[in-house]
LUMDOLUM-669461 format. One record per residue (C-alpha): residue in one letter; x, y, z; residue number from 1. Coordinates in Angstrom, 3 decimals, always signed. Example, Ala and Ser with C-alpha at 12.3 -4.5 7.8 and 13.67 -1.06 7.14 Angstrom:
<residu->A, x->+12.300, y->-4.500, z->+7.800, num->1> .
<residu->S, x->+13.670, y->-1.060, z->+7.140, num->2> .
***
This chain:
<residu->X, x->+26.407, y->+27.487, z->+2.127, num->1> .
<residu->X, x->+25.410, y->+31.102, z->+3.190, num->2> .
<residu->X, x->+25.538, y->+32.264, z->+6.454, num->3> .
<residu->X, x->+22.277, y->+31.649, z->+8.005, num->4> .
<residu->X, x->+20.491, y->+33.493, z->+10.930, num->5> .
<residu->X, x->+19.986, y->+30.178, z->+13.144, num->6> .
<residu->X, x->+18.648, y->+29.988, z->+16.896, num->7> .
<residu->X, x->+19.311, y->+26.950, z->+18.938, num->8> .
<residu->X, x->+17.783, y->+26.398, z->+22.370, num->9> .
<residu->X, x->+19.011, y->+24.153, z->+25.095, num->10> .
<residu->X, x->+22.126, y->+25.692, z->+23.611, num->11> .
<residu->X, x->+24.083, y->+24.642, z->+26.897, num->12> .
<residu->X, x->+23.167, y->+20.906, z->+26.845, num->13> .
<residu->X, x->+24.729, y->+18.102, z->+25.493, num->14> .
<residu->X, x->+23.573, y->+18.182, z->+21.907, num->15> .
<residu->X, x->+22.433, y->+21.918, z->+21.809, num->16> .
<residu->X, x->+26.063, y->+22.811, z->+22.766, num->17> .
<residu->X, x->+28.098, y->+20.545, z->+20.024, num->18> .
<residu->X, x->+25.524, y->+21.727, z->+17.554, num->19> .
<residu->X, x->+26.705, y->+25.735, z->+18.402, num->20> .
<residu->X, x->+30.200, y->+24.658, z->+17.959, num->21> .
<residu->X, x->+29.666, y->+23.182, z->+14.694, num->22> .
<residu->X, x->+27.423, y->+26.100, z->+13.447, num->23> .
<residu->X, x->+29.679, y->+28.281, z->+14.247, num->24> .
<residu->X, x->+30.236, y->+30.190, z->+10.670, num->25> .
<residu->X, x->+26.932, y->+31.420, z->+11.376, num->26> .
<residu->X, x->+25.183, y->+33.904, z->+13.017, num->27> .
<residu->X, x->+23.956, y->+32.177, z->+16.006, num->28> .
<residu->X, x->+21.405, y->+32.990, z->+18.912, num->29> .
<residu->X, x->+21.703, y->+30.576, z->+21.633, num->30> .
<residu->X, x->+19.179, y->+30.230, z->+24.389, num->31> .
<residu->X, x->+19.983, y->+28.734, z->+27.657, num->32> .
<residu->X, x->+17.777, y->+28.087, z->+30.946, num->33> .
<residu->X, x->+20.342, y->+29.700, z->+32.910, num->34> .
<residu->X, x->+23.662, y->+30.794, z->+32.487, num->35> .
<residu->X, x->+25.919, y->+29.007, z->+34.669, num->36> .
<residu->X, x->+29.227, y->+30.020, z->+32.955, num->37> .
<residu->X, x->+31.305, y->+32.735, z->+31.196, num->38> .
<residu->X, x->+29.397, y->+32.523, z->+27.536, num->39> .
<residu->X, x->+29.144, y->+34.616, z->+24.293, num->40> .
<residu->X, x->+27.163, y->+38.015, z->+23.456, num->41> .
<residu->X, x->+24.923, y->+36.046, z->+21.648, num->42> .
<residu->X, x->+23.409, y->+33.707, z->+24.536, num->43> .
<residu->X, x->+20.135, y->+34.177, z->+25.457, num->44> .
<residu->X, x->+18.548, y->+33.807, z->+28.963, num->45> .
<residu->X, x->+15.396, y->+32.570, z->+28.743, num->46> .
<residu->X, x->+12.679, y->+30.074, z->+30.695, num->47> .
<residu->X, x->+10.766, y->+28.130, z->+27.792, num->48> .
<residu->X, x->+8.315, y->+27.633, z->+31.259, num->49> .
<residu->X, x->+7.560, y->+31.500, z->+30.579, num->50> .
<residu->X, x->+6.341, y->+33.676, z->+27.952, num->51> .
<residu->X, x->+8.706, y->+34.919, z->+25.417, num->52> .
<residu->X, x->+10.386, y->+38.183, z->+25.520, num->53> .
<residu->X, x->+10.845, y->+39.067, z->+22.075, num->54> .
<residu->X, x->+12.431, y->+42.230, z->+22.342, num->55> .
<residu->X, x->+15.438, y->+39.910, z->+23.249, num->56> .
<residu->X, x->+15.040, y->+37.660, z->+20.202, num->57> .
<residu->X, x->+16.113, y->+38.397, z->+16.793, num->58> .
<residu->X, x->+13.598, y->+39.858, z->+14.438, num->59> .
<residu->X, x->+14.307, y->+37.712, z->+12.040, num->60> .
<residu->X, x->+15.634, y->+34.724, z->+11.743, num->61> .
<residu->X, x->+16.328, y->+32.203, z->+8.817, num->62> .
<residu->X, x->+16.119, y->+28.923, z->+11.170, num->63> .
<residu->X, x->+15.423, y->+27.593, z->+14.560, num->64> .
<residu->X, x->+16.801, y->+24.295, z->+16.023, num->65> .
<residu->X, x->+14.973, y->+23.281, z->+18.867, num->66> .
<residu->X, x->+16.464, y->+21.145, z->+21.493, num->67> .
<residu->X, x->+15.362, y->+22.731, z->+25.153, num->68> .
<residu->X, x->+13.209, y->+19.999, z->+26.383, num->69> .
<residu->X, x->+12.733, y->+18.442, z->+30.094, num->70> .
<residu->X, x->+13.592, y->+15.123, z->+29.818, num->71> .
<residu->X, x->+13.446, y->+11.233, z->+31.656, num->72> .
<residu->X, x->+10.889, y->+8.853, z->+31.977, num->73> .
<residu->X, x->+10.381, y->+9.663, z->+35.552, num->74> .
<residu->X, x->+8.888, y->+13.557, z->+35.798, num->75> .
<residu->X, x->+7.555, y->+14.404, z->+38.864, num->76> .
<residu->X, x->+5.965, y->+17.553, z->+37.683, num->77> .
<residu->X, x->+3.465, y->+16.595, z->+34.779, num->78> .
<residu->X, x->+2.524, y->+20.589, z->+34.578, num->79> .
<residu->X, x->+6.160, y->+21.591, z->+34.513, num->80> .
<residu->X, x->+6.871, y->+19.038, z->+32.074, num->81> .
<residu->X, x->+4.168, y->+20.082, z->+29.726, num->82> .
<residu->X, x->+4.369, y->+24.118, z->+29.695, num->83> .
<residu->X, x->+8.255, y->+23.080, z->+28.641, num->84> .
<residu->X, x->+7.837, y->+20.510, z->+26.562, num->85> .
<residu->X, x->+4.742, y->+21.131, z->+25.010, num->86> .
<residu->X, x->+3.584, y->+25.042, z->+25.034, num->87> .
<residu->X, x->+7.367, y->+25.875, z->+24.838, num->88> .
<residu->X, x->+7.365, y->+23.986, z->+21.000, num->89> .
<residu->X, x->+4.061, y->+26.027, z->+20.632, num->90> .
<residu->X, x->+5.544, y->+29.743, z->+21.362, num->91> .
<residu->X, x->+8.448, y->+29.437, z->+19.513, num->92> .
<residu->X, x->+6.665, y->+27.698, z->+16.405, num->93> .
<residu->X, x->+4.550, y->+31.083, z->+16.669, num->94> .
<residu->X, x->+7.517, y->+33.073, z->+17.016, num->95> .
<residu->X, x->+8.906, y->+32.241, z->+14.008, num->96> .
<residu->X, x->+5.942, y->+32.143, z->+12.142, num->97> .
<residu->X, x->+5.959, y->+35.588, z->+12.721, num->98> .
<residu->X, x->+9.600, y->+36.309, z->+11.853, num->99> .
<residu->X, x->+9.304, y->+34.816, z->+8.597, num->100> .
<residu->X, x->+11.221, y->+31.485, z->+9.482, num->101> .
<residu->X, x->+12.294, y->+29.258, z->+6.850, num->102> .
<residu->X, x->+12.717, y->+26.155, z->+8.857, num->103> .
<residu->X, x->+11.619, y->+24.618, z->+11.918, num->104> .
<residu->X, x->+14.130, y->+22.010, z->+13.565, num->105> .
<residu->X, x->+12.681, y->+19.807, z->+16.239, num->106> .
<residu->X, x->+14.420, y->+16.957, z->+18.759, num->107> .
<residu->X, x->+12.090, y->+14.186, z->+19.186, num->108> .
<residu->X, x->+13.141, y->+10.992, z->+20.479, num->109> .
<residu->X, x->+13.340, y->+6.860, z->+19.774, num->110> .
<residu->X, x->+10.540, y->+6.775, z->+23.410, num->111> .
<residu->X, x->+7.450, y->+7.909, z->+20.876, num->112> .
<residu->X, x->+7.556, y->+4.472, z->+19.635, num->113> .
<residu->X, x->+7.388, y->+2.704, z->+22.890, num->114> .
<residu->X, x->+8.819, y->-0.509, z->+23.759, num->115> .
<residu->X, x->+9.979, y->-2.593, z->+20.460, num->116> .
<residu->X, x->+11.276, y->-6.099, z->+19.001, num->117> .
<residu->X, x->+11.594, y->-5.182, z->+15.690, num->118> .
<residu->X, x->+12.764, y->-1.960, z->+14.204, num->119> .
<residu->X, x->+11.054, y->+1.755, z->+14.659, num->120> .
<residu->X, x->+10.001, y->+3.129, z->+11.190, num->121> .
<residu->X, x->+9.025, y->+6.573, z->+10.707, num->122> .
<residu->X, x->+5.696, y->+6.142, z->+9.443, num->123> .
<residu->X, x->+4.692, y->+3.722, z->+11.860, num->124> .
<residu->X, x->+1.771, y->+4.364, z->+14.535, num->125> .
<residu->X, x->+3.338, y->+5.816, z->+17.760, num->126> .
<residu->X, x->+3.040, y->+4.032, z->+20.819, num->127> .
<residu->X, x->+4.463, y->+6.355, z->+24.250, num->128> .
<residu->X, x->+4.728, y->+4.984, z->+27.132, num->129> .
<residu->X, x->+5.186, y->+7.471, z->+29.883, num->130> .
<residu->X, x->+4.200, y->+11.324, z->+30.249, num->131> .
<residu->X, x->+7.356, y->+12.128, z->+28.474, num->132> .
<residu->X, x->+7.060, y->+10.420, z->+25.304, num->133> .
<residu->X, x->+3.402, y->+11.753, z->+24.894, num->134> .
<residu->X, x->+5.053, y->+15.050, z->+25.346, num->135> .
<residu->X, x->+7.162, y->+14.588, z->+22.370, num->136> .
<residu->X, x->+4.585, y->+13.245, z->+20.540, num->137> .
<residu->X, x->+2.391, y->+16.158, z->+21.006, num->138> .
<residu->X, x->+5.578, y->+18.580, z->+20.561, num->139> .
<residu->X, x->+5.726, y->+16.545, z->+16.918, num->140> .
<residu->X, x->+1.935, y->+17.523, z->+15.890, num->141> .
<residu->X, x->+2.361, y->+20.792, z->+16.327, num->142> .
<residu->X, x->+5.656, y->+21.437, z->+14.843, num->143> .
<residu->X, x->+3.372, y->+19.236, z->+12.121, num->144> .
<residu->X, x->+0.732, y->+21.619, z->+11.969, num->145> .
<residu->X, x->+3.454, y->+24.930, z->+11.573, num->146> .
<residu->X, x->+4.636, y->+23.103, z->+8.176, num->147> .
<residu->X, x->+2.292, y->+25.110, z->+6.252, num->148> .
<residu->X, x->+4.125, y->+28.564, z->+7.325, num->149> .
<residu->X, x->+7.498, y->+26.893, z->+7.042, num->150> .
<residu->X, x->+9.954, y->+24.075, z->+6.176, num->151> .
<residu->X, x->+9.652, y->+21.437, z->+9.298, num->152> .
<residu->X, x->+11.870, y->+18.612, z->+10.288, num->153> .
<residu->X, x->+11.171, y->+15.946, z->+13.242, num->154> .
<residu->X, x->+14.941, y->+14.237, z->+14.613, num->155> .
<residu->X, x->+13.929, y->+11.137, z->+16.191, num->156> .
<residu->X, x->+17.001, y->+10.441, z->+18.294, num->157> .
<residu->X, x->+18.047, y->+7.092, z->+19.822, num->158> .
<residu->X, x->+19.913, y->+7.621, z->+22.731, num->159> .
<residu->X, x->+22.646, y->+10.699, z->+21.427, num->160> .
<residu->X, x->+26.065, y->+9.844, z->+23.400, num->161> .
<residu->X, x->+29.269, y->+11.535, z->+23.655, num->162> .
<residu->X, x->+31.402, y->+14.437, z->+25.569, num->163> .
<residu->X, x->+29.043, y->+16.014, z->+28.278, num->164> .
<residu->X, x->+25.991, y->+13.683, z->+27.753, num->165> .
<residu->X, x->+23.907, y->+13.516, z->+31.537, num->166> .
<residu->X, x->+21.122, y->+10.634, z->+30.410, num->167> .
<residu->X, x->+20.527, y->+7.953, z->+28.368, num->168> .
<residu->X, x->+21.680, y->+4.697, z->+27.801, num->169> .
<residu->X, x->+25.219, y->+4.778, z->+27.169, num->170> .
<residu->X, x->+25.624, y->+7.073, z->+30.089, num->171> .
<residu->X, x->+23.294, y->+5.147, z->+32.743, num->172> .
<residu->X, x->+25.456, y->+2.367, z->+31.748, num->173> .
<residu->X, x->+28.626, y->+4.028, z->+32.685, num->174> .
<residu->X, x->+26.945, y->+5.549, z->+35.231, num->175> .
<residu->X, x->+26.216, y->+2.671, z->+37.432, num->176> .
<residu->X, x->+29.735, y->+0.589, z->+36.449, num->177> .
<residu->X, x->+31.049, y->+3.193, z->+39.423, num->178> .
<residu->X, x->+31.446, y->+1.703, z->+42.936, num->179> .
<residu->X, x->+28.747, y->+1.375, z->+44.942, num->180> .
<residu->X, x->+26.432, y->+0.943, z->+42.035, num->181> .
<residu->X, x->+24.700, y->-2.112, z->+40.138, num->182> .
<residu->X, x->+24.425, y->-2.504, z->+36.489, num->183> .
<residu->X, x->+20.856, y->-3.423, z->+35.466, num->184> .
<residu->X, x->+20.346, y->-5.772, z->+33.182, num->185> .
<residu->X, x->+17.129, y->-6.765, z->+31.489, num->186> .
<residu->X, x->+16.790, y->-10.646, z->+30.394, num->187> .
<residu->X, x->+20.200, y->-11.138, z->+31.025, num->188> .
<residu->X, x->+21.258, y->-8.111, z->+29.425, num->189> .
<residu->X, x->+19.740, y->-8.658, z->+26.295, num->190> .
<residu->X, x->+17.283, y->-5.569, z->+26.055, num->191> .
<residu->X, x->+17.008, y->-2.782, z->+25.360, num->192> .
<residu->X, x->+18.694, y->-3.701, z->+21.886, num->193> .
<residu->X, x->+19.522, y->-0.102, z->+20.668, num->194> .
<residu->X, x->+21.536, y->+1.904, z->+17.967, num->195> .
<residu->X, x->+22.629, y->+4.642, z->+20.007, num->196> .
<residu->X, x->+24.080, y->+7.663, z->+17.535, num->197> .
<residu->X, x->+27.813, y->+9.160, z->+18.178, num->198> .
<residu->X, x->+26.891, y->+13.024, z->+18.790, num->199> .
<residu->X, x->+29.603, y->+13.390, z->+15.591, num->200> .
<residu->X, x->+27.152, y->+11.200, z->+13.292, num->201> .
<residu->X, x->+24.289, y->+13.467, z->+14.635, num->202> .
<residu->X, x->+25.852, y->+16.822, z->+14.348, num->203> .
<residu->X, x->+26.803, y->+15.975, z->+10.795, num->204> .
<residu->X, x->+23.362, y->+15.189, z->+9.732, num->205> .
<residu->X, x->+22.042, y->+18.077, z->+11.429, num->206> .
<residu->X, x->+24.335, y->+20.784, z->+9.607, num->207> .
<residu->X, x->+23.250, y->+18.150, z->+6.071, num->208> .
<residu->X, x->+19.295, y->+19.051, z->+7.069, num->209> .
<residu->X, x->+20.218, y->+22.917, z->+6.569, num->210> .
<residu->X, x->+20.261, y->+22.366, z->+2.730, num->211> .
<residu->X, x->+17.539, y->+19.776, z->+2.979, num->212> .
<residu->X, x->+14.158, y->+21.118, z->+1.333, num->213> .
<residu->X, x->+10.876, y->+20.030, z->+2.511, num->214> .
<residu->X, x->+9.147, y->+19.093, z->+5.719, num->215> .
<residu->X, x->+10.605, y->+15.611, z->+7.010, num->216> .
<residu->X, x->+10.387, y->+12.925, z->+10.096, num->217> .
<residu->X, x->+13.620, y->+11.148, z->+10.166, num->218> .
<residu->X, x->+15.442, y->+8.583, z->+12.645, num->219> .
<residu->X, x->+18.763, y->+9.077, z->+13.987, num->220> .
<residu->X, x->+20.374, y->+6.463, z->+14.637, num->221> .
<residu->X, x->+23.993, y->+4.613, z->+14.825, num->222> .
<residu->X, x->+25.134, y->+2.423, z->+12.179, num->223> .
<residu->X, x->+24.651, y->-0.672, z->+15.009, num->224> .
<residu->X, x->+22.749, y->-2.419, z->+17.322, num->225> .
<residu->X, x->+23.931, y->-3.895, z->+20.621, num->226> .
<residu->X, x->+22.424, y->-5.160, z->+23.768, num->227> .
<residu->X, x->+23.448, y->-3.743, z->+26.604, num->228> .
<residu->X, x->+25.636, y->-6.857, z->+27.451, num->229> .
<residu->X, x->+27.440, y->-5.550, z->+24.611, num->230> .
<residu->X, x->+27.697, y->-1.764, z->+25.330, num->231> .
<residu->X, x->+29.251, y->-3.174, z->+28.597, num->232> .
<residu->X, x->+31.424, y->-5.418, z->+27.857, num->233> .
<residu->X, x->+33.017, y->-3.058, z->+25.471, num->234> .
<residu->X, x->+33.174, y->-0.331, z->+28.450, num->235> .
<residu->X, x->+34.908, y->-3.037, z->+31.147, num->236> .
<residu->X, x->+37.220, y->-3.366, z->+28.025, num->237> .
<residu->X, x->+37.943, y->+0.576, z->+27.569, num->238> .
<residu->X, x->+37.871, y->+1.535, z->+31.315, num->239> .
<residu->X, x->+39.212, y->-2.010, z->+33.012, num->240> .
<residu->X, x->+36.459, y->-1.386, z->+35.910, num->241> .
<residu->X, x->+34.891, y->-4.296, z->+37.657, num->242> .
<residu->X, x->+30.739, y->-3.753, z->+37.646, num->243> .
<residu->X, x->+28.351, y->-5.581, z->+39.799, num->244> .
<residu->X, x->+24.970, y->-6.620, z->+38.095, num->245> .
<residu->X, x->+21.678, y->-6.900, z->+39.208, num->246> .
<residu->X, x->+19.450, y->-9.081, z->+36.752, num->247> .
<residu->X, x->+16.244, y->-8.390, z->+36.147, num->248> .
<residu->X, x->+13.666, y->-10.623, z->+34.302, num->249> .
<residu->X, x->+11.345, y->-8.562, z->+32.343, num->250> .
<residu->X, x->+9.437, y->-10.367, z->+28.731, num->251> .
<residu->X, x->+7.998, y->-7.518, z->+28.353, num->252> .
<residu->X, x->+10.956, y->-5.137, z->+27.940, num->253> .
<residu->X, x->+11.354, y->-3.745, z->+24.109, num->254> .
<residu->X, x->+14.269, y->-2.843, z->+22.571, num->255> .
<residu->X, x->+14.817, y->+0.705, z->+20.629, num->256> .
<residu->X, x->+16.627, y->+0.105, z->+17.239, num->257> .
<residu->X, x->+15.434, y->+2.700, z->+14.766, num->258> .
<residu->X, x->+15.425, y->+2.022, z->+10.996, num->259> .
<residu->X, x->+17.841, y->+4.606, z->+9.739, num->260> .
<residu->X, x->+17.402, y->+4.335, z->+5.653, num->261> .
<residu->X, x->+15.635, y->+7.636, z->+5.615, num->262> .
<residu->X, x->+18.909, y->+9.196, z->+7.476, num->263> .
<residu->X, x->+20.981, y->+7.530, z->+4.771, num->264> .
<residu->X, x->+18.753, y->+8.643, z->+1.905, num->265> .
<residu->X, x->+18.315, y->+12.148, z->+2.851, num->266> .
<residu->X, x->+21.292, y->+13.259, z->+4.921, num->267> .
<residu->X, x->+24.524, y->+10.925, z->+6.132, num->268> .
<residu->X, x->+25.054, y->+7.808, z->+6.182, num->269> .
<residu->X, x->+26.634, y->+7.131, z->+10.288, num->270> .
<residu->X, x->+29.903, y->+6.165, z->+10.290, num->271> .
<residu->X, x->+31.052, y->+5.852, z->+14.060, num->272> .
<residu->X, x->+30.222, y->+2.286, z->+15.399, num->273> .
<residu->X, x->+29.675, y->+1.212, z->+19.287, num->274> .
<residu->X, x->+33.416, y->+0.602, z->+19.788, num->275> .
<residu->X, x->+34.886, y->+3.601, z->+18.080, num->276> .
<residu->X, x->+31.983, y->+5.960, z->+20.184, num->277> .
<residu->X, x->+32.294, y->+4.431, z->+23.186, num->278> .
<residu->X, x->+36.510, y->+4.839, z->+23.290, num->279> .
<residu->X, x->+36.192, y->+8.564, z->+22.011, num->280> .
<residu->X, x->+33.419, y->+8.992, z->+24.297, num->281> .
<residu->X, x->+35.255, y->+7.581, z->+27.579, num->282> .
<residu->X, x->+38.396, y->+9.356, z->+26.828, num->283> .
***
């Protein structure tokens, strides 16, 4: 592949960073929030919250992968939340409109389906739940509506784990097997079923989407689905801690298993199970 001009934001988080590493060959720009530690020439200060400074941003640019985004279920600041998650997506779709972009990379998530028994296909009708998820769903219609200037994908991730990771399910899990803290579990554990993805399963099929034409909405997901009984259980077995539980009855609790045949079709199929992800990740 040829070196391509490729901006990443939320290049310090959990995903945005692995992604830099693994792009490295290329000419990167990397925009952070904040720089909180000794990092390249090429990392940009910005706040998505404010208008862009393009005198600081590359004039042109072959590719941006978008993963800046406040995120939880629980935002207190619905404005905040918006001007990020929303307008942000909206400034730099313009931005690269204007810089002659060839494609537009954009991290959705599994919550624009809303709670689930069965599994989450792409072309489905979306279902959010919470301020978030609408966020991403409105982030998705506009990155939609750019797809006329430029090649657009939509990554619908289900709960990314690994190295670094500060949310999700895996990590909430962990999380709360520390002392002093209760495990949750949902109908006795049993939901959310989920497919979490192995951030080396996601970076893979990310750096496959650079050679991907056309303007796509794909799941990524992990080649399997456990409960959350599972996901601990495996974790007591990695770690040897000792958890205390709180049970929770809830019939009305989904599950988040995406369908992942259009990940297999059109980029990788993911190889690193529960098990295997969950030892590398804890290690």
């Amino acid at each position: 592949m040829k070196k391509l001009k490729i901006l990443i934001t939320g290049a310090s988080g959990f995903v945005g960073s692995s992604l830099a590493k693994a792009l490295a060959d290329h000419e990167l720009y990397l925009l952070v929030h904040r720089k909180e530690f000794g990092l390249g020439e090429n990392f940009l200060e910005h706040d998505l919250a404010e208008e862009l400074d393009r005198e600081k941003l590359p004039k042109s640019l072959d590719i941006i992968i978008h993963q800046a985004a406040l995120v939880g279920r629980k935002q207190t600041n619905p404005a905040e939340l918006l001007k990020i998650n929303v307008e942000g997506t909206r400034k730099l779709l313009e931005y690269g409109k204007d810089v002659g972009l060839k494609k537009f990379a954009f991290a959705s998530s599994v919550a624009v389906y809303g709670p689930k028994q069965d599994l989450a296909k792409e072309s489905e009708r979306l279902n959010p739940q919470n301020l978030y998820a609408e966020s991403k769903v409105a982030a998705e219609e506009l990155v939609s509506f750019y797809s006329n200037h430029f090649e657009t994908l939509i990554f619908r991730y289900n709960d990314p784990y690994g190295a670094g990771m500060r949310h999700g399910l895996v990590f909430h899990l962990l999380n709360n097997m520390e002392p002093g803290r209760k495990v949750e579990f949902f109908n006795g554990g049993e939901n959310p079923k989920a497919n979490p993805i192995y951030i080396d399963d996601l970076v893979e099929a990310t750096k496959k989407s650079l050679e991907l034409g056309g303007s796509h909405t794909i799941n990524l997901g992990g080649p399997e689905t456990k409960t959350p009984k599972e996901i601990v259980e495996s974790l007591v077995k990695i770690t040897g801690k000792k958890p205390e539980f709180e049970y929770i009855e809830d019939k009305n609790k989904g599950n988040q298993i995406v369908d992942t045949a259009l990940m297999e079709k059109l980029l990788i199929k993911p190889k690193i199970g529960i098990e295997e992800g969950l030892k590398r990740f804890v290690a």
